[in-house]
ZABA-936410 format. One record per residue (C-alpha): residue number from 1; residue in three letters; z, x, y. Coordinates in steps of 0.02 Angstrom, whole numbers, plus 50000, padded with zeros to 5 digits. Layout:
REM residues N
<atom pos="NUM" code="ala" zz="Z" xx="X" yy="Y"/>
...
//
This chain:
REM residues 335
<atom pos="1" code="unk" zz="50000" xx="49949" yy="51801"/>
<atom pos="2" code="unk" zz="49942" xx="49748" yy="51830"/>
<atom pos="3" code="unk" zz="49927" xx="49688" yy="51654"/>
<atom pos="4" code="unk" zz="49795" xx="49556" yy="51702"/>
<atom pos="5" code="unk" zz="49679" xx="49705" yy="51769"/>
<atom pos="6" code="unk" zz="49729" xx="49850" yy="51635"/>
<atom pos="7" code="unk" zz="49595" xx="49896" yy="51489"/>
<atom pos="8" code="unk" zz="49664" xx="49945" yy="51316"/>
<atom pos="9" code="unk" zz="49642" xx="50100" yy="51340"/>
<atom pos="10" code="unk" zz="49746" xx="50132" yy="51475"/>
<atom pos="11" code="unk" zz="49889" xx="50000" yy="51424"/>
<atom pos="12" code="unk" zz="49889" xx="50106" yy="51255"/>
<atom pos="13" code="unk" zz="49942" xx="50278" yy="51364"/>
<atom pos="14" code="unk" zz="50076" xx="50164" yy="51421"/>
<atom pos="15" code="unk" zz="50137" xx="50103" yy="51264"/>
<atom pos="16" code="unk" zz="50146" xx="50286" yy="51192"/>
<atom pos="17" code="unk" zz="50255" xx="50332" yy="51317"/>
<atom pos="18" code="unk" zz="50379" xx="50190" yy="51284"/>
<atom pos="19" code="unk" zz="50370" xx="50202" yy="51119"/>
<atom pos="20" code="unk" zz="50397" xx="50377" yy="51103"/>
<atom pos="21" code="unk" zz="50529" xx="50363" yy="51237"/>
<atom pos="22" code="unk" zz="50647" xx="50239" yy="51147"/>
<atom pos="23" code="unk" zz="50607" xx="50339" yy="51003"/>
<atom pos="24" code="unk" zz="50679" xx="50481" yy="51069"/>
<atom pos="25" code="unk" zz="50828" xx="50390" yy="51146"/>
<atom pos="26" code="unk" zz="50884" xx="50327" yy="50973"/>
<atom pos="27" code="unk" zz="51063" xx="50370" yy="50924"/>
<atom pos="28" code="unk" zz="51007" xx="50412" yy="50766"/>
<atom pos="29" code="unk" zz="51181" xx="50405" yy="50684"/>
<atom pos="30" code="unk" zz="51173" xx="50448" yy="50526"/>
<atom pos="31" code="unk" zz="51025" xx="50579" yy="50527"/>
<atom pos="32" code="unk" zz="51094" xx="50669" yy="50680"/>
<atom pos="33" code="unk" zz="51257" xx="50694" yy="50599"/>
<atom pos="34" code="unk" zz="51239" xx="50854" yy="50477"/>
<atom pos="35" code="unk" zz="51277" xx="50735" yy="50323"/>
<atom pos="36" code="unk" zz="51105" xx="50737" yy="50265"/>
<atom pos="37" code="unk" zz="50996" xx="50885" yy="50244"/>
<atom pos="38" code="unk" zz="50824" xx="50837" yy="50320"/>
<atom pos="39" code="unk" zz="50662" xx="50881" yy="50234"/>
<atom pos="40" code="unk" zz="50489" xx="50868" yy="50298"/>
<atom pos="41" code="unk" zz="50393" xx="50831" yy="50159"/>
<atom pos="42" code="unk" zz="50185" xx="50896" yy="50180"/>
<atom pos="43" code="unk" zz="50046" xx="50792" yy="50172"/>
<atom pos="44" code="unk" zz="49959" xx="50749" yy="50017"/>
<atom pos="45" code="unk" zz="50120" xx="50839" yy="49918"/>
<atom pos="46" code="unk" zz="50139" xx="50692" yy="49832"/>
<atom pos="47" code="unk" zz="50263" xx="50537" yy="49821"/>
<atom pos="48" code="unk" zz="50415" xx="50600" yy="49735"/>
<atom pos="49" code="unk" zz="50512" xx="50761" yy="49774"/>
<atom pos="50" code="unk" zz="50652" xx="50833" yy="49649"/>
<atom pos="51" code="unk" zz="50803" xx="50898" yy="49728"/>
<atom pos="52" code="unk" zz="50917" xx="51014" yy="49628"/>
<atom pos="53" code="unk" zz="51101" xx="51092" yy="49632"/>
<atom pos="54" code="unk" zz="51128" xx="51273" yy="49577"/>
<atom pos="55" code="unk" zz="51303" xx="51331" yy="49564"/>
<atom pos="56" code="unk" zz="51348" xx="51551" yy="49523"/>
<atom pos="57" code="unk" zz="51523" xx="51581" yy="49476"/>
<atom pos="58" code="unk" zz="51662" xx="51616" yy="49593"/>
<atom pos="59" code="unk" zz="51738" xx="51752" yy="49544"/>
<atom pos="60" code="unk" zz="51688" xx="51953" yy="49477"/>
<atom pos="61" code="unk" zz="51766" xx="51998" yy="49323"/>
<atom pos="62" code="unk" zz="51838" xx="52155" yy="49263"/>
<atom pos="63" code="unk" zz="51727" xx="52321" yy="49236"/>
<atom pos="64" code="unk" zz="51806" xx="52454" yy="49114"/>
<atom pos="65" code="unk" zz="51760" xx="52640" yy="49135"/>
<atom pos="66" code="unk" zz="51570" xx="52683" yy="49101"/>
<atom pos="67" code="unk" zz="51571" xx="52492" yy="49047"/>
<atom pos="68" code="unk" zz="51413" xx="52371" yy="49075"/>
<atom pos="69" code="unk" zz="51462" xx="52263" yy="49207"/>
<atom pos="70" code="unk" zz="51445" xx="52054" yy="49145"/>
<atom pos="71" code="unk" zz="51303" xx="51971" yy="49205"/>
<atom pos="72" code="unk" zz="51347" xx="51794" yy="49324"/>
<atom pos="73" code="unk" zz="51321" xx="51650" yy="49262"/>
<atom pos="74" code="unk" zz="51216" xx="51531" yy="49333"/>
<atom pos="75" code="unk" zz="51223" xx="51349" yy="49325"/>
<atom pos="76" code="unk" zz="51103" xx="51202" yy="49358"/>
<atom pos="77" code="unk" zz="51196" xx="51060" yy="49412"/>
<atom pos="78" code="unk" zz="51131" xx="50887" yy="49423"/>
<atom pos="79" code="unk" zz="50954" xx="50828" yy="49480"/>
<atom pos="80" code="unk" zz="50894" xx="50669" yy="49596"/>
<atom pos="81" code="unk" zz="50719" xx="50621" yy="49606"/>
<atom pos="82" code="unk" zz="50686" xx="50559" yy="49776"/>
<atom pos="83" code="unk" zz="50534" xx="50414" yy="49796"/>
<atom pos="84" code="unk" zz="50446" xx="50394" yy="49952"/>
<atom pos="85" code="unk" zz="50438" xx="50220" yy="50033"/>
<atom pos="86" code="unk" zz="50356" xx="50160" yy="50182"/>
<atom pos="87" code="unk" zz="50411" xx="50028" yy="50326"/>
<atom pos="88" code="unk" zz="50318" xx="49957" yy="50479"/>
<atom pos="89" code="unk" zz="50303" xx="49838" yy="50587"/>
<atom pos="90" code="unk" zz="50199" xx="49755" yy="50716"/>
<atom pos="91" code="unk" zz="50185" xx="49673" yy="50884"/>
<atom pos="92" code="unk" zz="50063" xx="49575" yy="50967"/>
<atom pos="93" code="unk" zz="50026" xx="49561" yy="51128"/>
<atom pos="94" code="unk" zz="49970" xx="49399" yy="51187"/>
<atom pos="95" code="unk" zz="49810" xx="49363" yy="51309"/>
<atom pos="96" code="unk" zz="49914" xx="49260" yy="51391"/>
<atom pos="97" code="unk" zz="50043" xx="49408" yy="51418"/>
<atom pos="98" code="unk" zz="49906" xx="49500" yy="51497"/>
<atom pos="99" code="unk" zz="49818" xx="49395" yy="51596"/>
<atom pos="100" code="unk" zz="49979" xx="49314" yy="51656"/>
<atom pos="101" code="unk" zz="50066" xx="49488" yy="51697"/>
<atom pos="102" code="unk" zz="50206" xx="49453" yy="51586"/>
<atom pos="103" code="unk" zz="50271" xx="49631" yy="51624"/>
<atom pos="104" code="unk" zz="50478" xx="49604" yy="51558"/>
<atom pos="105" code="unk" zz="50407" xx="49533" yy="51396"/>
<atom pos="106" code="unk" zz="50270" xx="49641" yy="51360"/>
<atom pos="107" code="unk" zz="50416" xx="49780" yy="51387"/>
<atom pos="108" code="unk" zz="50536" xx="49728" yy="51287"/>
<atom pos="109" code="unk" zz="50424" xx="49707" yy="51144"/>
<atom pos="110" code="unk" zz="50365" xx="49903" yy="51158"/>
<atom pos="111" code="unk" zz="50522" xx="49928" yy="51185"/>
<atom pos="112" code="unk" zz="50595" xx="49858" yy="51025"/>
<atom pos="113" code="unk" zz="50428" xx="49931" yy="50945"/>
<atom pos="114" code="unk" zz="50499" xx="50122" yy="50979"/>
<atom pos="115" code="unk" zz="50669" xx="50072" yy="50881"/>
<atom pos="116" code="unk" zz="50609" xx="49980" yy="50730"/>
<atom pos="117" code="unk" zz="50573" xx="50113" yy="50611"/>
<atom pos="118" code="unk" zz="50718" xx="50243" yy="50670"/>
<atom pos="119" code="unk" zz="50851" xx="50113" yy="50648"/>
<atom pos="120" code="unk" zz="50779" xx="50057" yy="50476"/>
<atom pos="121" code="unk" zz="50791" xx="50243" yy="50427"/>
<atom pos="122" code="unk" zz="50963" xx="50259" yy="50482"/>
<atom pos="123" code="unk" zz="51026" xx="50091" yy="50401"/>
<atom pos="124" code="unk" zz="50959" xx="50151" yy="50242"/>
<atom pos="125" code="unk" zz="51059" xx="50326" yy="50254"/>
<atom pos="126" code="unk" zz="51230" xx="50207" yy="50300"/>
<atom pos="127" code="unk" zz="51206" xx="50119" yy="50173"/>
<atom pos="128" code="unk" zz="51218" xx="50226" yy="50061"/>
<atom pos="129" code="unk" zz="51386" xx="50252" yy="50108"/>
<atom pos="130" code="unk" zz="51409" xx="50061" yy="50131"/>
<atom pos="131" code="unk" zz="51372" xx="50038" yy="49960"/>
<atom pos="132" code="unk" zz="51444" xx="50204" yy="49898"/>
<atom pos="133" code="unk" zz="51567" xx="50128" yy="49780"/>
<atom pos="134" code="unk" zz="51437" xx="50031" yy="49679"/>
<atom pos="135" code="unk" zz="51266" xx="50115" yy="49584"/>
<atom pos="136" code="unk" zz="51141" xx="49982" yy="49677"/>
<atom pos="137" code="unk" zz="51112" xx="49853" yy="49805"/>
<atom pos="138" code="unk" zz="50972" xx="49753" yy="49847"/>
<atom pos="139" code="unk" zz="50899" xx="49785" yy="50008"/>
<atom pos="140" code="unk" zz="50840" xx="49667" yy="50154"/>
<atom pos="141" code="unk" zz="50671" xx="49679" yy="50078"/>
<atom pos="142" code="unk" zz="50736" xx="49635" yy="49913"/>
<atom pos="143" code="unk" zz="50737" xx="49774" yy="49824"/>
<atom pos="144" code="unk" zz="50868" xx="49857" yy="49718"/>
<atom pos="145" code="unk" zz="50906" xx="50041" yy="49800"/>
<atom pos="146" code="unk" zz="51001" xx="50146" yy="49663"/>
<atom pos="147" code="unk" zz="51157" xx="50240" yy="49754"/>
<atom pos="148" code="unk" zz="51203" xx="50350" yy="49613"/>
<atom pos="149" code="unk" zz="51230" xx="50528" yy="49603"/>
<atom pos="150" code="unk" zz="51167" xx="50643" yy="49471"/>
<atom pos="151" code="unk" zz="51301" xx="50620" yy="49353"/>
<atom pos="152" code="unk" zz="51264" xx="50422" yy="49343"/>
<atom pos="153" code="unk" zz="51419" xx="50374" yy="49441"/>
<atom pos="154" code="unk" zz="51422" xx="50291" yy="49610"/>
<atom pos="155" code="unk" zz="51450" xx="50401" yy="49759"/>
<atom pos="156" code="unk" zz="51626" xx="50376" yy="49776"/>
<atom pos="157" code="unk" zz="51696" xx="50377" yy="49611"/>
<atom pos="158" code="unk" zz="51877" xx="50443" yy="49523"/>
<atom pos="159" code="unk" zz="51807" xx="50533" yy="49359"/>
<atom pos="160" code="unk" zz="51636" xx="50644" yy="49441"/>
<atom pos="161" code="unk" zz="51587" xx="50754" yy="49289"/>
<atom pos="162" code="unk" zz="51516" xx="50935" yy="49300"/>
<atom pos="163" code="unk" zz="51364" xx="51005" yy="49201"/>
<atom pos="164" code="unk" zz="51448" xx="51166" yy="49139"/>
<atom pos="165" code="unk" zz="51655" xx="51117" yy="49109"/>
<atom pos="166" code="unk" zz="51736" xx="50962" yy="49063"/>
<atom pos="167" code="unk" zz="51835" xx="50940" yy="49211"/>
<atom pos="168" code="unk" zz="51827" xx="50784" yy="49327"/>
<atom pos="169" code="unk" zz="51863" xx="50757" yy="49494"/>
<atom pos="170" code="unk" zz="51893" xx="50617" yy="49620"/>
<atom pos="171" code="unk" zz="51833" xx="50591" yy="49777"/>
<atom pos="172" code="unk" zz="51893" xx="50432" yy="49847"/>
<atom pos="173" code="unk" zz="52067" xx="50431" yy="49887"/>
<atom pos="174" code="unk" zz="52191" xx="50339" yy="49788"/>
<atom pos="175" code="unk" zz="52251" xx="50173" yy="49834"/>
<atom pos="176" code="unk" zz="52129" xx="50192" yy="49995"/>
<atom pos="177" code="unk" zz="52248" xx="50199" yy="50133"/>
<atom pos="178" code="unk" zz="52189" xx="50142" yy="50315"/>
<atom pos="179" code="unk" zz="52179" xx="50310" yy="50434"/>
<atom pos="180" code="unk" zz="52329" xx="50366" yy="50488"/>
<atom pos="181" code="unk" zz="52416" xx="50544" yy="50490"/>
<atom pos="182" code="unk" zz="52484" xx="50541" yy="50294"/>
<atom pos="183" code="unk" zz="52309" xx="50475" yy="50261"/>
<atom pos="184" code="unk" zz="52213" xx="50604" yy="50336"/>
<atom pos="185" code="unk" zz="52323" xx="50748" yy="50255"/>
<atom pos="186" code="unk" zz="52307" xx="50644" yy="50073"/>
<atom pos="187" code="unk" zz="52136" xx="50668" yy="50105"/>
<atom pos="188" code="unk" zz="52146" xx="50844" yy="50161"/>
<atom pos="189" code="unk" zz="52244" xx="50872" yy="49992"/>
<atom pos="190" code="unk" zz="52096" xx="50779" yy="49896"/>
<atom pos="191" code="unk" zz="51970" xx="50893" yy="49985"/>
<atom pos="192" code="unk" zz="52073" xx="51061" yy="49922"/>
<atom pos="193" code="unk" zz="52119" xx="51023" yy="49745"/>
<atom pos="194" code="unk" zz="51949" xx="50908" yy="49691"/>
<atom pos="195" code="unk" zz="51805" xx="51002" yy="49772"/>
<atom pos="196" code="unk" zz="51724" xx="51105" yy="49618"/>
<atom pos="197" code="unk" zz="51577" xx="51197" yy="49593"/>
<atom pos="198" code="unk" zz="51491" xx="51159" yy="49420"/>
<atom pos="199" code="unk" zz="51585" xx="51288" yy="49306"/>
<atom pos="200" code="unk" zz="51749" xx="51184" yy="49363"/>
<atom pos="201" code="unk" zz="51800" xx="51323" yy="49493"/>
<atom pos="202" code="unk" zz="51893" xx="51279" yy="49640"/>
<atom pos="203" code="unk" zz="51786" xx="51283" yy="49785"/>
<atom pos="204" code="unk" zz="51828" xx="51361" yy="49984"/>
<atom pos="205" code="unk" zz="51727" xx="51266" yy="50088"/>
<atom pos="206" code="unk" zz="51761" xx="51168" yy="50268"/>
<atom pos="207" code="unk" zz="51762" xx="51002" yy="50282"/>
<atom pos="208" code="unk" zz="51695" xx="51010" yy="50456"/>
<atom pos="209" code="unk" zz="51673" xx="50795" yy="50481"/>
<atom pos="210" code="unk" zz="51797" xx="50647" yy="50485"/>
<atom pos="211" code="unk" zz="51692" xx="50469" yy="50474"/>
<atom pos="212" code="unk" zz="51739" xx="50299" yy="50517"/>
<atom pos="213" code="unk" zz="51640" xx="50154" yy="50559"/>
<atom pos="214" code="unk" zz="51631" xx="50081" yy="50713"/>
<atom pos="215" code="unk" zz="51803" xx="50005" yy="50688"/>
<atom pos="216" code="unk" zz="51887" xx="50018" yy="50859"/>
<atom pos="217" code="unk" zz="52063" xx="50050" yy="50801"/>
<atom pos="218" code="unk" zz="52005" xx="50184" yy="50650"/>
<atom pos="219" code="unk" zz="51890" xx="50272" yy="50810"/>
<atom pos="220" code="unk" zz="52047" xx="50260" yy="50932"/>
<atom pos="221" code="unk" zz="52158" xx="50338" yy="50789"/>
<atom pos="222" code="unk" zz="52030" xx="50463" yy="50755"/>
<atom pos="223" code="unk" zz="52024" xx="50522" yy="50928"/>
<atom pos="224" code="unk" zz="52206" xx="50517" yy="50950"/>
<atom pos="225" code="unk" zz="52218" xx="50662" yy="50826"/>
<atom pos="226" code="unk" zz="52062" xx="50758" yy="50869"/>
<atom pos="227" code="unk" zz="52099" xx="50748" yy="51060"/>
<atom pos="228" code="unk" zz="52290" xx="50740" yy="51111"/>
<atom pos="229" code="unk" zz="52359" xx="50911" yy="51173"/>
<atom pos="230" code="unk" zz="52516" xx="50874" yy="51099"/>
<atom pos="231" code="unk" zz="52580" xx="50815" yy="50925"/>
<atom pos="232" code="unk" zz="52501" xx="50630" yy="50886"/>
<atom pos="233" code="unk" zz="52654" xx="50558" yy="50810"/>
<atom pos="234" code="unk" zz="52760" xx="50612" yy="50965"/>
<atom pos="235" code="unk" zz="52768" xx="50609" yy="51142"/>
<atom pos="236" code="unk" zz="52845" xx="50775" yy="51158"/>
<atom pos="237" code="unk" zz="52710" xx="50881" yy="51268"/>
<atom pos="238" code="unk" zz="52672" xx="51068" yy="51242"/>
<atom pos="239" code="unk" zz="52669" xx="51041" yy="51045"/>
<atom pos="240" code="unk" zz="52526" xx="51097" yy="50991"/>
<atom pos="241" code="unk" zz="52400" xx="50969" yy="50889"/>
<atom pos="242" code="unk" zz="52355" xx="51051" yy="50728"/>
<atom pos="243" code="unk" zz="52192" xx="50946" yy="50711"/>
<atom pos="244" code="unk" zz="52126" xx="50968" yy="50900"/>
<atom pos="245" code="unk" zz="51955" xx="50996" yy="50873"/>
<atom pos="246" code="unk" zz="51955" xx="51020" yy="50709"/>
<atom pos="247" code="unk" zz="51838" xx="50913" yy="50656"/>
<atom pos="248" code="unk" zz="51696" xx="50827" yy="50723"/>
<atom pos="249" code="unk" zz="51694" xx="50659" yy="50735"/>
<atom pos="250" code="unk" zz="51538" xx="50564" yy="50679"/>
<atom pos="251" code="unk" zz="51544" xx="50373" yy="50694"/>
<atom pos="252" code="unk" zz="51433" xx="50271" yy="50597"/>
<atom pos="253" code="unk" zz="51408" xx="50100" yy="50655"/>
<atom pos="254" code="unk" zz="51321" xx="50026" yy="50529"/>
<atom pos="255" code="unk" zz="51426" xx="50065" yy="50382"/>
<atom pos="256" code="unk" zz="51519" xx="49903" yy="50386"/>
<atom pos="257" code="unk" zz="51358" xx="49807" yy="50385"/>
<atom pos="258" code="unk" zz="51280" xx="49686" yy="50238"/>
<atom pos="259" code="unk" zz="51093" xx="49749" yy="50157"/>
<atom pos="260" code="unk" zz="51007" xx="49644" yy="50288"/>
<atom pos="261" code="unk" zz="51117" xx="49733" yy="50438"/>
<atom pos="262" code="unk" zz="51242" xx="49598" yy="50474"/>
<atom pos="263" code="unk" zz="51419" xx="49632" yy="50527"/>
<atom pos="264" code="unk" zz="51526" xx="49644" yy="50364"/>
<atom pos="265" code="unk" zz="51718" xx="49676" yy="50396"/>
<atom pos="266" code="unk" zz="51760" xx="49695" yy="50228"/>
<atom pos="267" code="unk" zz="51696" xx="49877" yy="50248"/>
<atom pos="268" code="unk" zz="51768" xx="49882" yy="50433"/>
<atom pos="269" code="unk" zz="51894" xx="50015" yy="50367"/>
<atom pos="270" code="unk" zz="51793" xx="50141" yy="50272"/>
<atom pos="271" code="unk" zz="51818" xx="50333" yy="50338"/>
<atom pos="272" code="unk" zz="51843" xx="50492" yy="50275"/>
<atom pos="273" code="unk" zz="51763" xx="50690" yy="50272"/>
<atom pos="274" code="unk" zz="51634" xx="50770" yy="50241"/>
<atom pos="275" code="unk" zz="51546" xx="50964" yy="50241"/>
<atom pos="276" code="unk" zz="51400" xx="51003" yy="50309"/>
<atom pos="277" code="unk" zz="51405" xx="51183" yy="50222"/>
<atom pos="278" code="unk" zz="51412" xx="51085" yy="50051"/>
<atom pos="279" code="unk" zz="51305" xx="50919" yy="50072"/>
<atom pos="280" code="unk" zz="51193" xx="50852" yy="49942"/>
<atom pos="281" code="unk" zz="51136" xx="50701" yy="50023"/>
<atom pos="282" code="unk" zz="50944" xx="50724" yy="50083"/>
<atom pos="283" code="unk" zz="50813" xx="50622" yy="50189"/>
<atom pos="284" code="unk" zz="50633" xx="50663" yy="50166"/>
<atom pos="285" code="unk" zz="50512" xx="50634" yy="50293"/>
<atom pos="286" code="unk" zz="50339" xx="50581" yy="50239"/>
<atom pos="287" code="unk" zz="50277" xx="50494" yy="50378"/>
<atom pos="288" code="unk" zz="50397" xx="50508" yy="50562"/>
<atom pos="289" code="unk" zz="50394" xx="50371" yy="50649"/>
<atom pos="290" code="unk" zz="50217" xx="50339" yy="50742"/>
<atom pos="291" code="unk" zz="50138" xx="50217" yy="50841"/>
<atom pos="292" code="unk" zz="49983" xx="50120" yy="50771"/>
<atom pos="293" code="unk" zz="49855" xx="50066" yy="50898"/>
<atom pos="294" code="unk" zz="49710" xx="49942" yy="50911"/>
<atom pos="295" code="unk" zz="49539" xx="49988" yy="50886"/>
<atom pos="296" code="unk" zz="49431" xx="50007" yy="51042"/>
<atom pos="297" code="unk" zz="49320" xx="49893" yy="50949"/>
<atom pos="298" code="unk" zz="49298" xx="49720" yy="51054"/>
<atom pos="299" code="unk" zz="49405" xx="49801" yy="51195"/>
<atom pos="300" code="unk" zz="49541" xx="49810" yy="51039"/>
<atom pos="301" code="unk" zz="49573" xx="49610" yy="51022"/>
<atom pos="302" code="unk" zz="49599" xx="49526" yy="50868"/>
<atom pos="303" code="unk" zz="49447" xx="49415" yy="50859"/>
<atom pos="304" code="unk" zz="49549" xx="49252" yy="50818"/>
<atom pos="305" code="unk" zz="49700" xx="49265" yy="50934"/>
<atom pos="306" code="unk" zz="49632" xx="49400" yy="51060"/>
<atom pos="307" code="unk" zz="49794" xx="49483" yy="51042"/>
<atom pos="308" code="unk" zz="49812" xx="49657" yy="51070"/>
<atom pos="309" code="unk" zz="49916" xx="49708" yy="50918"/>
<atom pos="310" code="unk" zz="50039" xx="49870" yy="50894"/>
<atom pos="311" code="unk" zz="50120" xx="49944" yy="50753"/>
<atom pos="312" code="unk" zz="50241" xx="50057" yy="50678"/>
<atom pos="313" code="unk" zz="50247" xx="50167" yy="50534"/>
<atom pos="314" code="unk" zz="50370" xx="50261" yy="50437"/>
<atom pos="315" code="unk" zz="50377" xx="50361" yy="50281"/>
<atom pos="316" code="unk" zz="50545" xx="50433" yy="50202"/>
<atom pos="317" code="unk" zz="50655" xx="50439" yy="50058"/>
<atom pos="318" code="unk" zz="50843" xx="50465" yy="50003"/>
<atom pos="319" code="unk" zz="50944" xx="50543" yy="49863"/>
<atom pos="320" code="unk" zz="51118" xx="50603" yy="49857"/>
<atom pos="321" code="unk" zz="51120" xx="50743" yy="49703"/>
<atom pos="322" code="unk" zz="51327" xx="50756" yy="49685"/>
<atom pos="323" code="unk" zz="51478" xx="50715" yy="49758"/>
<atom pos="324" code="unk" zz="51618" xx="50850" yy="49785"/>
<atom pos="325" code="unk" zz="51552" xx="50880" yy="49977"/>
<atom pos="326" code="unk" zz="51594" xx="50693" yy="50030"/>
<atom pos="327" code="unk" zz="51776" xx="50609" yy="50036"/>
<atom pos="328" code="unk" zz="51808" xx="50454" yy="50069"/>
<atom pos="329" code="unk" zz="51948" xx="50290" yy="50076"/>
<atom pos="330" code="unk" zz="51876" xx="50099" yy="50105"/>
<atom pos="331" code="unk" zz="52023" xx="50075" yy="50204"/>
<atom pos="332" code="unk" zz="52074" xx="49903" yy="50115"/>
<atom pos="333" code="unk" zz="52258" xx="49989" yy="50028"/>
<atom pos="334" code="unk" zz="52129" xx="49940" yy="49837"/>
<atom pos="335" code="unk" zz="52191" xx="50052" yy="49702"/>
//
């Protein structure tokens, strides 16, 4: 298509199939990795959406000739209201981009257009695992984003309470070792003797992901476990690797980032498991990301710059409700 000779219309076709292109080529780390349980939310449902935990008991109990057999318990666990917000962008392109056929810039602009919103959403979801050992940060917009769970603690926390016993539990590991093999089975051990339902049973669930950031010695480690036929402490061959393929590996490369999505290596270290079975972290989609277009009105230029301007728009929101499904170490040796 020559820019100089293309109408609106036709250079808007084009710029729906870029958009939704790049869209569609978009990592998408964080929502594509089974941590968060996504939720289209309907139209005209509102703003807010309530997300609950309900826990039964684990175990039958005892039934005595011609007895009445007990009832289960049930218990409600913790609730997290979950707020919509919206994001967006847009672009403009120039009269001089058109009339000049300034193809590679008019490109890269679409281009960047199609991965605005999706990598907004998916900062938001790292950080909440970023900032998952404080109860707020404020965000590049300025605004302070609560990370607590439903029992008022930060994600990652050493005392989580329970609605229906007085037991606590941990879930970040103590003195937050780097990832290494004792690491990995400390954290194992945390994930078998501190994952609870709310009556303070011991759950049986898999911890199905290990995640690091980006780090390229915690990845190389990682994958030196997951992947080596033979034991990962030894060069012996033929011994077999207890954690090949045991879990999956989800990397999350903007973890160790600051609110406005700068590198940060203070968080270069963080890692640790989660369950996709148990997860209460949620993303609700209001609004997907969408392409806004320019009116046909005036052959769709801005009256005062004659710009042809594109948008994008997004509409989502983010709670975690508890915290026994996620494990985690910062990886700095902090007690």
């Amino acid at each position: 298509m020559e820019l100089n000779t293309a109408l609106q219309s036709d250079f808007t076709k084009l710029a729906k199939v870029i958009f939704e292109k790049t869209k569609a080529s978009l990592p998408l780390e964080a929502r594509k990795s089974g941590m968060f349980a996504v939720t289209t939310i309907p139209t005209g449902s509102g703003n807010t959406r309530e997300f609950t935990e309900i826990d039964l008991q684990e175990y039958a109990a005892g039934k005595g000739q011609s007895a009445q057999a007990e009832r289960a318990s049930v218990q409600q666990g913790y609730s997290k209201t979950m707020h919509s917000k919206r994001i967006a962008r847009d672009i403009g392109i120039s009269y001089e981009m058109r009339s000049q056929n300034n193809y590679p810039d008019v490109m890269r602009r679409l281009t960047n257009l199609g991965s605005l919103a999706g990598n907004r959403m998916d900062l938001d979801l790292q950080h909440r695992i970023t900032f998952a050992t404080a109860t707020s940060y404020t965000d590049s917009d300025a605004a302070t984003v609560a990370t607590t769970v439903g029992d008022g603690f930060q994600l990652a926390y050493t005392a989580h309470t329970l609605k229906g016993s007085a037991t606590t539990f941990r879930n970040r590991l103590a003195n937050n070792p780097q990832l290494s093999k004792g690491s990995l089975e400390g954290m194992e051990k945390l994930c078998v003797e501190q994952t609870y339902n709310q009556f303070g049973e011991k759950v049986i669930v898999p911890f199905d992901i290990i995640w690091t950031t980006d780090d390229p010695n915690t990845i190389n480690t990682a994958m030196e476990y997951l992947k080596s036929v033979a034991a990962p402490d030894y060069s012996n061959s033929g011994v077999t690797n207890v954690y090949k393929a045991k879990y999956k590996h989800v990397i999350l490369s903007r973890v160790a980032t600051d609110a406005a999505g700068a590198p940060d290596t203070t968080k270069a270290k963080y890692w640790g498991l989660a369950s996709t079975m148990r997860t209460t972290a949620h993303l609700g989609i209001w609004e997907e990301p969408r392409l806004k277009t320019p009116s046909d009105l005036n052959a769709g230029e801005e009256f005062s710059t004659d710009d042809w301007n594109y948008g994008v728009r997004s509409g989502y929101g983010i709670v975690i409700v508890e915290a026994s499904w996620f494990k985690m170490s910062t990886g700095d040796g902090a007690g």
